[in-house]
Wavefront OBJ file of the C-alpha trace (Angstrom):
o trace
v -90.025 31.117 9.878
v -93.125 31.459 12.140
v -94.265 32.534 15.651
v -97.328 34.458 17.348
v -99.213 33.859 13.924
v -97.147 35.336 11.846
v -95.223 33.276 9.053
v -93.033 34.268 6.364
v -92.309 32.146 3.394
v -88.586 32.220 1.820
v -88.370 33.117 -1.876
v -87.919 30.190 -3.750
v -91.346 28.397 -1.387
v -94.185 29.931 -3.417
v -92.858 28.823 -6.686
v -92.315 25.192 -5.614
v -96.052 25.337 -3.917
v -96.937 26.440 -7.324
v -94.674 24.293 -9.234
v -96.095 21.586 -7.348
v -99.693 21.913 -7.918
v -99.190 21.875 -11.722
v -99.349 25.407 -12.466
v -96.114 25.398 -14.918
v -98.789 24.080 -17.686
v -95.904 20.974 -17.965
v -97.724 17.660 -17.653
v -94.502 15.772 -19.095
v -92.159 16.694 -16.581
v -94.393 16.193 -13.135
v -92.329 13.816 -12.228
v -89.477 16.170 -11.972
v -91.203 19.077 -10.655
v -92.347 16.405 -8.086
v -89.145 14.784 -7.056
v -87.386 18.501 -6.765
v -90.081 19.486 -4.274
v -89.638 16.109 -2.143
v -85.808 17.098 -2.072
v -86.420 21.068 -1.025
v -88.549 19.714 1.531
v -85.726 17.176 2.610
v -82.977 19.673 2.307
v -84.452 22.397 4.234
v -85.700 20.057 7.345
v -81.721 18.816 7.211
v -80.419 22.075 6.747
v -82.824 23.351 9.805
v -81.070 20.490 11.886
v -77.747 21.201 10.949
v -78.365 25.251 11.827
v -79.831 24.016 15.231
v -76.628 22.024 15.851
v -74.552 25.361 15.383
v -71.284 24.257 14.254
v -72.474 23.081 10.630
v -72.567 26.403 8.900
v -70.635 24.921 6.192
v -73.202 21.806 5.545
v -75.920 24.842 5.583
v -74.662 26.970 3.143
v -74.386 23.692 0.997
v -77.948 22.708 1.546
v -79.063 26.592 1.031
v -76.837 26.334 -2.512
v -78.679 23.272 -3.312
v -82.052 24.797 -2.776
v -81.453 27.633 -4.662
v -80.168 25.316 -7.598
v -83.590 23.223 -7.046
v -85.657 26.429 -7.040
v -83.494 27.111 -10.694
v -84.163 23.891 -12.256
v -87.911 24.070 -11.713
v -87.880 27.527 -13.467
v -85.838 26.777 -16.154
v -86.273 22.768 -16.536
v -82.302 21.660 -16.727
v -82.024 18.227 -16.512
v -78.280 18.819 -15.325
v -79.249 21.737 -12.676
v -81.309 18.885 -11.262
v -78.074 16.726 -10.970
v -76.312 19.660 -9.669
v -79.116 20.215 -6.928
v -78.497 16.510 -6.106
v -74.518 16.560 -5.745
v -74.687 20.067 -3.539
v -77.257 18.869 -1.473
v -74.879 15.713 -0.992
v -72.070 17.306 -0.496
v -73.906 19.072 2.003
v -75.151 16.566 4.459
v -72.023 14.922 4.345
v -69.681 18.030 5.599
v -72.916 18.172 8.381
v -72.295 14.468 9.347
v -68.544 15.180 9.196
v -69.462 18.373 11.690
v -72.027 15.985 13.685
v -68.922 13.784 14.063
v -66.400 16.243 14.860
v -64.116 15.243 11.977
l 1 2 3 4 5 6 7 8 9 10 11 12 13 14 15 16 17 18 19 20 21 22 23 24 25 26 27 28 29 30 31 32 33 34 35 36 37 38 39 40 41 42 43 44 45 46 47 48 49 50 51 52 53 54 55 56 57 58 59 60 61 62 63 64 65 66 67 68 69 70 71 72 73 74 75 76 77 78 79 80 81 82 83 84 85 86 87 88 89 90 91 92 93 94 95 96 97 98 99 100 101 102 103
């Protein structure tokens, strides 16, 4: 969030700025750490839409979940937290469609 000059990161943002730049020492897995912080990035700017539209809490606690689960899997480099990032964040865009849709 930021305004007047003043901007506050959330807690999972400097890891994947850090994750992202190579710090982890892992120069197998880049590709991973790469690809998690594409989908963070995704997430969030879907999730902000969804939390501007107002009736998609739902979808934003889903994309918050998945997130979290992609902030997890970049710490502790499980293949299947990855997956599980993938499926929440899913799940979530598609109850914020359904919302979008009034289903």
């Amino acid at each position: 969030m930021s305004g007047h000059g003043f901007h506050v990161h959330g807690p999972h943002d400097h890891e994947l700025e850090h994750a992202q730049q190579g710090g982890h020492g892992d120069h197998g897995g880049g590709g991973m750490i790469n690809q998690i912080a594409m989908f963070t990035a995704i997430i969030a700017t879907v999730g902000a839409m969804f939390s501007y539209m107002g009736g998609a809490t739902q979808a934003t606690t889903a994309l918050q979940v998945a997130i979290a689960l992609a902030a997890i899997a970049l710490l502790t480099k499980k293949r299947w937290l990855e997956y599980g990032m993938f499926a929440v964040g899913g799940l979530g865009t598609a109850i914020g469609i359904a919302a979008m849709l009034h289903y």
